[in-house]
C-alpha positions in Angstrom: 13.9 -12.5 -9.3 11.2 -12.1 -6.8 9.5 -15.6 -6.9 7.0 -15.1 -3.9 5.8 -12.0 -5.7 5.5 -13.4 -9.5 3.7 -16.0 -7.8 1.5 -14.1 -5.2 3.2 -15.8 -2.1 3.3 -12.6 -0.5 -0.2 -11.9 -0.8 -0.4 -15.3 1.0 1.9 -13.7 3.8 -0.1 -10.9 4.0 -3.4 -12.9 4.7 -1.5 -14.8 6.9 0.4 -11.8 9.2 -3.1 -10.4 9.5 -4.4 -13.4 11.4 -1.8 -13.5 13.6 -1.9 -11.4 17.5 2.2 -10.5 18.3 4.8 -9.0 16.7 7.3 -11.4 16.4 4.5 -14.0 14.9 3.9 -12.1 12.5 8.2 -10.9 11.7 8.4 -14.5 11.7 5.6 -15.0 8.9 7.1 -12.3 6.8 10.6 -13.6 6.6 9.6 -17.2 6.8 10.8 -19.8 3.9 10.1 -23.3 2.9 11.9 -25.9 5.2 14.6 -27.8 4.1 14.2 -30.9 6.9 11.7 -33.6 6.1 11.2 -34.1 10.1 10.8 -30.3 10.6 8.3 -29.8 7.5 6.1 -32.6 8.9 5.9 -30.9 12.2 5.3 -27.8 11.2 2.2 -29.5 9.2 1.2 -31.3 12.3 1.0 -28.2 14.5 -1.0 -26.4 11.7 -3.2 -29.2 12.0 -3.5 -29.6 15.7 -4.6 -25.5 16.2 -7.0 -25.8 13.5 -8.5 -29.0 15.3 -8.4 -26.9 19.1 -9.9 -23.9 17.6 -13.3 -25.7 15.8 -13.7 -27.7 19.3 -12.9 -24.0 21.5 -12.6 -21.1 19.1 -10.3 -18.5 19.2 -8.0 -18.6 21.5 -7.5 -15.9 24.0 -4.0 -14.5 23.1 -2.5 -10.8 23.5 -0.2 -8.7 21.6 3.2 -8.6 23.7 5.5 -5.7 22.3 4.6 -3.3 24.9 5.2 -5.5 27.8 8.6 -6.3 26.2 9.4 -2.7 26.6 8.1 -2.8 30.0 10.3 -5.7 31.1 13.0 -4.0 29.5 13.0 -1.0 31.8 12.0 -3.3 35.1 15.2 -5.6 34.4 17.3 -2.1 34.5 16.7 -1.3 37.3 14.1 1.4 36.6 11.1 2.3 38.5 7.4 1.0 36.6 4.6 3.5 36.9 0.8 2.2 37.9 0.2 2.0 33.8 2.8 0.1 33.1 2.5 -2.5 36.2 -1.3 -2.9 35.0 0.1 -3.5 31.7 2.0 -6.5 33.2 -1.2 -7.5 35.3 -3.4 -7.5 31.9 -0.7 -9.7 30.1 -1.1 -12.2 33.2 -4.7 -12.6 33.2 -4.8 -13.2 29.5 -1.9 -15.7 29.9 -4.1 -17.3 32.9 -7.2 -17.1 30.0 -5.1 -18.8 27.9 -3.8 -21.8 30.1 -7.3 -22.8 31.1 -8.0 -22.7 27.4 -5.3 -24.7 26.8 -6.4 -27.5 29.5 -9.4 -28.0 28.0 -8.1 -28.9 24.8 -6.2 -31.7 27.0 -9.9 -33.1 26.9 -9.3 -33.7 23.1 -6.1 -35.6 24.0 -5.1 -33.0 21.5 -0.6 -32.7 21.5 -0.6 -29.1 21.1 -2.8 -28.0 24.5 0.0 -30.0 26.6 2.0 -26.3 25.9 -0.2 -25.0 28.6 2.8 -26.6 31.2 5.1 -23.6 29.6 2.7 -20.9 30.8 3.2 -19.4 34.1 0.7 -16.8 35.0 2.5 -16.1 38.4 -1.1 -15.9 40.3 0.9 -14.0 43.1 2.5 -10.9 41.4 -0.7 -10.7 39.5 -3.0 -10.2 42.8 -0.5 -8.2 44.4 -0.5 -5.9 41.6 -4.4 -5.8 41.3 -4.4 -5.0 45.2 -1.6 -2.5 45.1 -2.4 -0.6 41.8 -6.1 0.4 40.8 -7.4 2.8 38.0 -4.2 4.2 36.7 -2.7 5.0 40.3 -1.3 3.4 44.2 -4.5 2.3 45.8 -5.1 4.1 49.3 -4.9 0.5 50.4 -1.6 -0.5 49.2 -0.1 -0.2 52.8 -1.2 0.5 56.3 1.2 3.9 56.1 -0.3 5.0 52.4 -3.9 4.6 53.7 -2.9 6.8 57.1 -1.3 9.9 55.4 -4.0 10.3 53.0 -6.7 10.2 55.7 -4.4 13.0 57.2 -4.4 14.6 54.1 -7.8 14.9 53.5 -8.0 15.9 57.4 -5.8 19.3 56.6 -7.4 19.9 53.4 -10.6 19.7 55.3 -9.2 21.8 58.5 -7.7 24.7 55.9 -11.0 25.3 54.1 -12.8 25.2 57.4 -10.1 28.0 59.2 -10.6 30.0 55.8 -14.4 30.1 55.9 -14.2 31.3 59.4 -12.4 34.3 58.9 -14.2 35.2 55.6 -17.8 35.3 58.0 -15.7 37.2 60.9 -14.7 39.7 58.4 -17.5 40.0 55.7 -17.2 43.8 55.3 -13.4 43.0 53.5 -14.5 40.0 51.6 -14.7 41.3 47.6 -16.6 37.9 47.1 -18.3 34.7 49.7 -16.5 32.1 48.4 -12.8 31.2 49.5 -10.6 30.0 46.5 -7.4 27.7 45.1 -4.4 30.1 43.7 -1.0 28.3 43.4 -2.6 25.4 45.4 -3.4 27.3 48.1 -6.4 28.5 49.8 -6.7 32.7 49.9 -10.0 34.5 50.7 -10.7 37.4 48.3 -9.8 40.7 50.3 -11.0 44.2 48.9 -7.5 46.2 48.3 -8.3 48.8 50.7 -9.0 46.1 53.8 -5.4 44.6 52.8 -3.8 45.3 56.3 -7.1 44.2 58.5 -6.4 40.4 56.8 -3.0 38.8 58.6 -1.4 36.5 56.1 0.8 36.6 52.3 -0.8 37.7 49.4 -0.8 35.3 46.6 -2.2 36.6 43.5 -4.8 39.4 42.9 -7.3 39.9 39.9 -6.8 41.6 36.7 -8.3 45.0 37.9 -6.3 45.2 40.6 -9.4 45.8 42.9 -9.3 42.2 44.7 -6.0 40.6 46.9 -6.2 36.8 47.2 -4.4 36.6 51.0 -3.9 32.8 52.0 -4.5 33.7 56.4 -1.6 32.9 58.6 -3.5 29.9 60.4 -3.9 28.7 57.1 -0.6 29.2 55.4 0.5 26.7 58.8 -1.9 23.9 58.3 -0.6 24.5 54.3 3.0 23.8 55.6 1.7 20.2 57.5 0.7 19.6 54.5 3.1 19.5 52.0 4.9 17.5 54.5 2.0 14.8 54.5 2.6 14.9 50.6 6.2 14.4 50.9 5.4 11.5 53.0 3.0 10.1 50.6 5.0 10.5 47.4 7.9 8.6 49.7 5.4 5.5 50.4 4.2 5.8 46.8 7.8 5.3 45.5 8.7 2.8 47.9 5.5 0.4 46.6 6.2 0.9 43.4 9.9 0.2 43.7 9.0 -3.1 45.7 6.6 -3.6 42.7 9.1 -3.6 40.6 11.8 -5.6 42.2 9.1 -8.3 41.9 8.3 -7.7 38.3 11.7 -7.8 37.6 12.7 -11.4 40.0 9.9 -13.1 37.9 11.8 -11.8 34.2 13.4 -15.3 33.8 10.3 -17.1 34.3 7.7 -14.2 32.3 10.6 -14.2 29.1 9.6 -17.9 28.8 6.4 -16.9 28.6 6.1 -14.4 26.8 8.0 -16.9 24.4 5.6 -19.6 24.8 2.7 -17.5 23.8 4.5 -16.2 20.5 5.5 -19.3 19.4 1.4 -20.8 20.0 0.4 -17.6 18.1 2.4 -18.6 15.4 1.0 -21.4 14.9 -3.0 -20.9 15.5 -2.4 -18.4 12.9 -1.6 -21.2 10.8 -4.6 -23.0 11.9 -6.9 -19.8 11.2 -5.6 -19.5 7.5 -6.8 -23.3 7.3 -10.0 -22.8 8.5 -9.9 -19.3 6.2 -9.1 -21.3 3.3 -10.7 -24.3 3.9 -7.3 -26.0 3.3 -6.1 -29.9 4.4 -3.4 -31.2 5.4 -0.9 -32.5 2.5 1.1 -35.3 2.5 5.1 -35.2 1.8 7.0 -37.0 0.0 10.6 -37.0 -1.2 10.2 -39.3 -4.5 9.5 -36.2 -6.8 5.4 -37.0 -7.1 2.7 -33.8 -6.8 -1.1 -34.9 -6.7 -3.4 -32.3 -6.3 -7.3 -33.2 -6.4 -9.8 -30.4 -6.7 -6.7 -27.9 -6.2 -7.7 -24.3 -6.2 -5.8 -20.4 -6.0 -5.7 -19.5 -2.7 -6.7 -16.0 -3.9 -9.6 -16.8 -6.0 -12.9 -16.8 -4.8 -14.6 -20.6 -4.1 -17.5 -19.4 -5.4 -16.0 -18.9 -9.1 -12.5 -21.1 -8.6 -12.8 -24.2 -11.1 -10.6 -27.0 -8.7 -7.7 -28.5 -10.8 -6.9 -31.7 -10.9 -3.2 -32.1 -11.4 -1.1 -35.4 -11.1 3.0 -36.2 -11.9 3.1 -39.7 -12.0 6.4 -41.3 -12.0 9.0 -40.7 -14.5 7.2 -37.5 -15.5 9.7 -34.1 -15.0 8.1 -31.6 -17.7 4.5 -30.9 -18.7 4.5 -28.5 -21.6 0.3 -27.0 -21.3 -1.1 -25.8 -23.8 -4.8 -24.1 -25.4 -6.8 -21.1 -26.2 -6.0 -17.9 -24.7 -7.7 -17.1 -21.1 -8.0 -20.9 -21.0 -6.8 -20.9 -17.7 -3.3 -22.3 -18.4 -0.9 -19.7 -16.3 -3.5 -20.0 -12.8 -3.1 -23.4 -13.3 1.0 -23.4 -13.0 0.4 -20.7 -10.1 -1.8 -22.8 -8.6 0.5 -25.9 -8.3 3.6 -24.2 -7.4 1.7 -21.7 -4.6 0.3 -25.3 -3.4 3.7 -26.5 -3.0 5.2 -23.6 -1.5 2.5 -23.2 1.0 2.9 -27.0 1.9 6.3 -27.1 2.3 5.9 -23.5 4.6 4.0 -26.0 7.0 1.3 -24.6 5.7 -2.8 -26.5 5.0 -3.3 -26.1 1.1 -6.8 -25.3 -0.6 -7.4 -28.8 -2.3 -9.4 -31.8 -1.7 -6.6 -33.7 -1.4 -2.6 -33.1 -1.8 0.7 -35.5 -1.9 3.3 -33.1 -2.1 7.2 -33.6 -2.9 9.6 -31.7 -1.1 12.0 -29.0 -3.3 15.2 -27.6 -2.8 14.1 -24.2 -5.1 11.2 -22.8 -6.5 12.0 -21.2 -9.7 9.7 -19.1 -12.3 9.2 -16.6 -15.1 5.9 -15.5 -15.5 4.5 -12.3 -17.1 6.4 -10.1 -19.8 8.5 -8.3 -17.0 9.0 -5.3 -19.5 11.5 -2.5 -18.1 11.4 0.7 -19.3 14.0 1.8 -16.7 16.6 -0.6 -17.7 15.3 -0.8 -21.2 14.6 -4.5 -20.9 11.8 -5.7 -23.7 9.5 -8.4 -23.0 11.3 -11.0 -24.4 15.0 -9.6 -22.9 13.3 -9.8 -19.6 12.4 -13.4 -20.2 15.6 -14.1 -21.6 17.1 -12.9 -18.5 14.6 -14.9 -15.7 15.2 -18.3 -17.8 19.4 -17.6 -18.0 18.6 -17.1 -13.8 16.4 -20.0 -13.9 18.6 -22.3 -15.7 21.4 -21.1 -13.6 19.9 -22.1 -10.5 17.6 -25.6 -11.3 18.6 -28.8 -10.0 17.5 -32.1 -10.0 15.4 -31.3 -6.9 13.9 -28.1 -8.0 10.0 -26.9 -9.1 9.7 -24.7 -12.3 7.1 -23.1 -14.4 7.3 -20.8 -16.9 4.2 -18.6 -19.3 4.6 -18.2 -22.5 7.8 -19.9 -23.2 9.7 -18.1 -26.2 7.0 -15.4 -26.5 7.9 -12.1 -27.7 10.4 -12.1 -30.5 10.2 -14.2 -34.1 8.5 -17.2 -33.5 10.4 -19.5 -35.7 13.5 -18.2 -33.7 11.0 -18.2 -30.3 10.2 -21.6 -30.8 13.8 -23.1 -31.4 15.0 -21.6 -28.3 11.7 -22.6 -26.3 12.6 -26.4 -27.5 16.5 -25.6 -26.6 15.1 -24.1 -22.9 13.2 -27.3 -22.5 15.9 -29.6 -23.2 17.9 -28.3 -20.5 15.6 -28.1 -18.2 14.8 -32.1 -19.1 18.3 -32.8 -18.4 18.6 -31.1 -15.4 15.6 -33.3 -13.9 13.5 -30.7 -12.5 10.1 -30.9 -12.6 8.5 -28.3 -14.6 5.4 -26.1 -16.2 5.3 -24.9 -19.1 2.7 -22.9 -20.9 3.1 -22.4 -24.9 1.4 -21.7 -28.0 3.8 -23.6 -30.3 3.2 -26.4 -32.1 6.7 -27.5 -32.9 6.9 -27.6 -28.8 3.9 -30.2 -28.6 5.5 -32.2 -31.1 9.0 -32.0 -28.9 6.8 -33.1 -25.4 5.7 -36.0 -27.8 9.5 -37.2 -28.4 11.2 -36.3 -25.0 11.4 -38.7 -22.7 9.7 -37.6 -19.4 8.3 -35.0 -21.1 4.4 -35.2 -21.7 1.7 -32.6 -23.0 -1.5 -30.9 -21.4 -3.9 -29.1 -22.6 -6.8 -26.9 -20.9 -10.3 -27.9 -21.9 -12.3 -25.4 -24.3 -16.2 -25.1 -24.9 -16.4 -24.7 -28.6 -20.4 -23.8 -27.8 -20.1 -21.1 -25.8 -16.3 -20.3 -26.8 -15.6 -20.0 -22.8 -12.7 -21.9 -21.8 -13.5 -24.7 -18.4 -10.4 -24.5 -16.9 -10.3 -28.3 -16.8 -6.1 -29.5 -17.4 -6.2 -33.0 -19.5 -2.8 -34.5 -19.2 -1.4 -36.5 -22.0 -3.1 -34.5 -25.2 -1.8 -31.7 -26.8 -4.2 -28.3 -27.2 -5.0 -26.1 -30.1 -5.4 -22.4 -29.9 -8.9 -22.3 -31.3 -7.8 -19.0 -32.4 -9.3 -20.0 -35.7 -12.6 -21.2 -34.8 -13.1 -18.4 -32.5 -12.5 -16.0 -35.1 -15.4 -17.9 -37.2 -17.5 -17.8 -34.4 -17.1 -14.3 -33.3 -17.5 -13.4 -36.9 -14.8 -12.6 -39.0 -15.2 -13.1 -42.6 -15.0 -16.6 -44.4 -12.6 -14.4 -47.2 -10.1 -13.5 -44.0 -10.3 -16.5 -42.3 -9.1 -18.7 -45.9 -6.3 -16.3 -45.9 -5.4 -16.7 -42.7 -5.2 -20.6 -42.5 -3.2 -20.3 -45.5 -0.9 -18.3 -44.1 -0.4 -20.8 -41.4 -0.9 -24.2 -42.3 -1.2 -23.9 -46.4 -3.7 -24.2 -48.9 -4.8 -28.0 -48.3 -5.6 -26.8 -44.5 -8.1 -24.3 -46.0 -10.1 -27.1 -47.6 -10.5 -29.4 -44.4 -11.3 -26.5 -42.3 -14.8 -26.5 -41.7 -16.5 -22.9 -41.8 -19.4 -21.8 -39.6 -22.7 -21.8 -41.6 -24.3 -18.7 -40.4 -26.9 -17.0 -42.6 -26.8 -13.6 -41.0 -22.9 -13.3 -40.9 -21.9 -10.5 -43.1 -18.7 -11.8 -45.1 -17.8 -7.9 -45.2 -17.4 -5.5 -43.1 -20.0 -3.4 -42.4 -17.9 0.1 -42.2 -19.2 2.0 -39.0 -19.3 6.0 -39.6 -17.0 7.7 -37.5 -16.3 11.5 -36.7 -14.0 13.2 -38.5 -11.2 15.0 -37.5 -11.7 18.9 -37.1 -9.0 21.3 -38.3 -8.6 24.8 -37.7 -8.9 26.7 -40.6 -6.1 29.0 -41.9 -7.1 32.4 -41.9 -6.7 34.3 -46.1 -4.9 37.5 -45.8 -7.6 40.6 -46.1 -6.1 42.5 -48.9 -9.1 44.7 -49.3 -7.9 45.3 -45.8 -4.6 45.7 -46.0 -5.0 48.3 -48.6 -8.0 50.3 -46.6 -5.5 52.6 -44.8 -2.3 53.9 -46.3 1.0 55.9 -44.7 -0.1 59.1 -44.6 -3.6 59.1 -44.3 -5.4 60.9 -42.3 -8.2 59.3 -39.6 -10.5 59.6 -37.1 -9.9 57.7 -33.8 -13.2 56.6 -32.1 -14.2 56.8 -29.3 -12.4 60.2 -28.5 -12.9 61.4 -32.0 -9.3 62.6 -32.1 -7.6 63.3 -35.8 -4.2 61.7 -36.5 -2.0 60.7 -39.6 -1.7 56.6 -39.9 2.2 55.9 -39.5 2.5 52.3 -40.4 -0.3 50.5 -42.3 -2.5 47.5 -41.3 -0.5 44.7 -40.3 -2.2 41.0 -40.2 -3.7 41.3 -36.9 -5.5 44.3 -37.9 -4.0 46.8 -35.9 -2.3 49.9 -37.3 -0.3 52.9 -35.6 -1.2 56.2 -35.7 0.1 59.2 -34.9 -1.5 61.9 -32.4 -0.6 64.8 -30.9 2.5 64.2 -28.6 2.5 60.3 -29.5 1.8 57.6 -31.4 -0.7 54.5 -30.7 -1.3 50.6 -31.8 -4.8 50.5 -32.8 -7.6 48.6 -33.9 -8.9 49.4 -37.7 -12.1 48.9 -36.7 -11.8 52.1 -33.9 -10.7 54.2 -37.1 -12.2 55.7 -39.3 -10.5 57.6 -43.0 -11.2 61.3 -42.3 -8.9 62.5 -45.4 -6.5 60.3 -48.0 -2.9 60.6 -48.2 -3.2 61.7 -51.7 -5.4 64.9 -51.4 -2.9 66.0 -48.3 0.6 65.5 -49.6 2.3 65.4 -53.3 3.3 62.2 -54.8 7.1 61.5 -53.6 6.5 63.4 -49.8 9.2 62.3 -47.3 7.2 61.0 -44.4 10.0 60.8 -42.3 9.9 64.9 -42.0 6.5 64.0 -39.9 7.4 60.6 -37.9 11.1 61.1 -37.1 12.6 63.1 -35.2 15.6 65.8 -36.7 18.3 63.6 -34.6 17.2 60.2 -36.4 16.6 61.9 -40.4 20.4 63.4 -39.8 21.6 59.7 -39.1 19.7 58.2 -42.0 20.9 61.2 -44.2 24.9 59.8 -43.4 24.0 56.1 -43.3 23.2 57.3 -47.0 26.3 59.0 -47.9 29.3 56.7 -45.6 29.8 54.1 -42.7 29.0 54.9 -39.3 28.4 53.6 -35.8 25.2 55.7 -35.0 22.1 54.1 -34.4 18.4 55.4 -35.2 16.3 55.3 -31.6 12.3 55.2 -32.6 9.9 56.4 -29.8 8.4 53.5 -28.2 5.4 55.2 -27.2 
């Protein structure tokens, strides 16, 4: 069984991953359990506490998200080469690490445990300068080195010289220019020569234009200075590499003391984002104890809004293991079990818990069953599914463990429900767990009142209003008011005297005391409702059906063609007739009788002489007469 989802733990994670910066704060939150260790649990708790305090004296502190500078370090530490991004990268992550350590030294002003960390960070001031001098907007500053600086000046120089050399011999030769401008093709400078002047221009032709018409020619003085300067780029991309490289070999001699860190700051992460769900939830630190004893004053569900949360109040005093709760129905009775063992869980996952105040015990296993867990896929009902949590459950519980269970024996017979609900009980009371329980059963109450260590609750209810206060009363049993709210909501006096019979017998009926309300109705005033609409079955025309007989003779509309009527009306109305060269499905209502079978043939006239054909009469004719293996073909058309 999922417990953290049954009990919404996991919507706790997620509240609690999203506050956090790094990757590996947040893995950590997802897969993180309740501790086990007494001394660990209470510093966990303390560390919560301490980030909570530095972040209301200093706010938020500055932190980074890492997993791209991992990847970075990865490739340094191989032996690769880092480009200008990724060595900015690495520049970024040590400025915020230098953000954070003067951060952290001014929480020492608050004598505060947790800003004493600060002497793990190393923002190695010396690679992170030399990498802001070296490496500027994506690319190796012109600066980086003396040599760098030099070849691009020279660079620039030829670029300069070639455009110059170009322009010249574009004015000394206007009449073959097919345009004024000199251009870039290929990366190299060409003046645009009419085709016709193509010999009077010395140099290579590098492209020409889509009619043809115009040559780019880069000149031979030009095409030289071009040479000098893909040398000078050769010479750059050398001292560009060689930076880089030296970069990197820095980078990479810092890993050891980066990696601790890196590890530092995911660790600190971890732990302010326990300090921001505390401040999120407006949560305090809980006590722990180990003597099996929960008190939680003005306790609420970390998912419920403040506004509208009603704060439990909830105490196990000694020798107490079970609380069997019980009441009306939306009374608040299962968010009150959630919100004790989410309190605990989120306690002993070093966690600050929404409550006024909190001493907490300490438990080996959280343990649950809560909803009706119905399974259509494995054709589990609702009460097999709960049969199946409690077997779990009582196969795991131990004298150290926290249980709560809804609706204990719900779902099948409730005599048979409530002895195994008693039978549940008992061996969870043996086992000396503490436990939850919600019921309805009043056989159950009566059990809590003769177990030993075993006491009732129930969950206040406003008879006045009929709202439940979600207010837990430990010590009395609860009634499901099912009764009175019935009465109240208005059922009549005749149902509700059968019903407590039912229940409780005849001398119940006399004690209870029934509302006294004038305009209740003590019938039911029957509300009109629409009726269900049937499609009507259509009657057989006979009139119809008898209108046009085999034989007869009609009129087909619109082409006012005669023809003889081969088969008669069937229901849909259609009939075939037969015309010249074919036969047709049609409509009665495009026919019209032009003369009756009666006046055209005698009494006994074959029809088949006019709508079969000689082939099919002769095989009817010895059908007749013997056996045989001929079949009669009709004319489809």
């Amino acid at each position: 069984m999922n417990i953290e989802k049954q009990i919404e733990f996991d919507k706790i994670k997620e509240l609690w991953m999203n506050l956090a910066v790094t990757e590996w704060a947040k893995e950590k939150i997802r897969g993180i359990s309740f501790y086990l260790r007494e001394t660990e649990l209470k510093k966990q708790l303390r560390d919560t506490t301490e980030s909570r305090k530095l972040m209301e004296k200093l706010g938020t502190p500055p932190l980074q998200n890492l997993t791209e500078i991992k990847d970075i370090l990865v490739i340094a530490e191989k032996g690769g080469c880092l480009t200008p991004y990724q060595l900015e990268r690495v520049e970024r992550v040590l400025a915020s690490v230098r953000r954070l350590k003067e951060y952290l030294n001014r929480g020492k002003l608050y004598d505060n445990p947790l800003a004493y960390d600060e002497e793990s960070l190393d923002a190695l001031e010396e690679l992170k300068e030399e990498i802001g001098r070296q490496i500027r907007g994506g690319m190796v500053d012109d600066y980086a080195s003396k040599e760098l600086g030099q070849i691009r000046n020279q660079i620039v120089v030829c670029e300069e010289e070639m455009k110059q050399k170009a322009e010249r011999i574009m004015r000394s030769n206007k009449e073959c220019m097919a345009d004024n401008y000199c251009t870039l093709r290929n990366g190299r400078i060409c003046v645009p020569v009419k085709k016709e002047y193509k010999l009077k221009i010395a140099g290579s032709v590098i492209d020409k234009s889509s009619t043809g018409n115009t040559l780019f020619i880069e000149p031979a003085g030009v095409a030289k200075i071009y040479e000098e300067l893909q040398l000078l780029k050769i010479d750059e991309e050398n001292e560009v590499y060689r930076i880089l490289y030296s970069l990197t070999a820095e980078v990479a001699a810092a890993l050891p003391v980066i990696s601790k860190t890196i590890a530092t700051v995911e660790k600190l992460d971890f732990i302010f984002s326990k300090g921001k769900l505390s401040m999120d939830l407006d949560a305090v630190e809980p006590s722990i104890n180990t003597e099996r004893r929960i008190r939680l004053t003005d306790a609420r569900h970390p998912l419920m809004d403040k506004k509208i949360n009603v704060p439990l109040q909830f105490n196990i005093k000694e020798g107490v293991r079970g609380i069997i709760i019980t009441g009306p129905n939306t009374g608040g009775k299962t968010v009150a079990i959630k919100t004790v063992m989410l309190n605990c869980m989120m306690a002993q996952c070093g966690l600050h818990v929404p409550c006024k105040e909190a001493d907490i015990c300490m438990n080996n296993s959280y343990l649950c069953d809560i909803g009706d867990g119905q399974n259509l896929a494995e054709n589990l009902s609702t009460f097999s599914s709960h049969i199946k949590n409690v077997l779990e459950v009582l196969g795991e519980v131990g004298r150290e463990s926290l249980v709560i269970m809804d609706e204990l024996g719900s779902g099948t017979d409730p005599t048979e429900g409530m002895g195994i609900a008693i039978a549940i009980l008992e061996e969870l009371r043996k086992s000396g767990a503490i436990f939850l329980v919600t019921t309805h059963y009043p056989e159950v109450k009566d059990y809590a009142d003769r177990a030993e260590g075993i006491i009732n609750a129930r969950m206040t209810f406003d008879k006045e209003t009929l709202k439940p206060t979600y207010q837990m009363v430990l010590g009395e049993a609860g009634e499901s008011c099912a009764f009175y709210i019935a009465d109240r909501m208005g059922m009549p006096d005749e149902m509700l005297r059968m019903a407590i019979k039912a229940a409780y017998g005849e001398e119940a009926v006399h004690n209870y005391h029934f509302q006294k309300n004038q305009e209740k109705d003590k019938v039911f005033f029957k509300k009109n409702t629409a009726g269900i609409s049937k499609i009507k079955k259509a009657k057989p025309n006979i009139e119809l059906r008898i209108k046009y007989k085999l034989g007869d003779s009609v009129m087909v509309y619109p082409e006012k063609k005669i023809g003889i009527v081969c088969q008669p009306i069937n229901e849909k109305g259609v009939l075939r007739v037969q015309l010249p060269g074919k036969k047709i499905w049609i409509n009665h209502k495009r026919v019209k009788l032009h003369v009756a079978a009666e006046e055209l043939y005698p009494e006994d006239y074959d029809f088949s002489i006019l709508f079969e054909t000689v082939g099919n009469r002769k095989i009817r004719h010895d059908m007749d007469r013997k056996y045989t293996e001929s079949v009669i073909c009709y004319d489809e058309n």
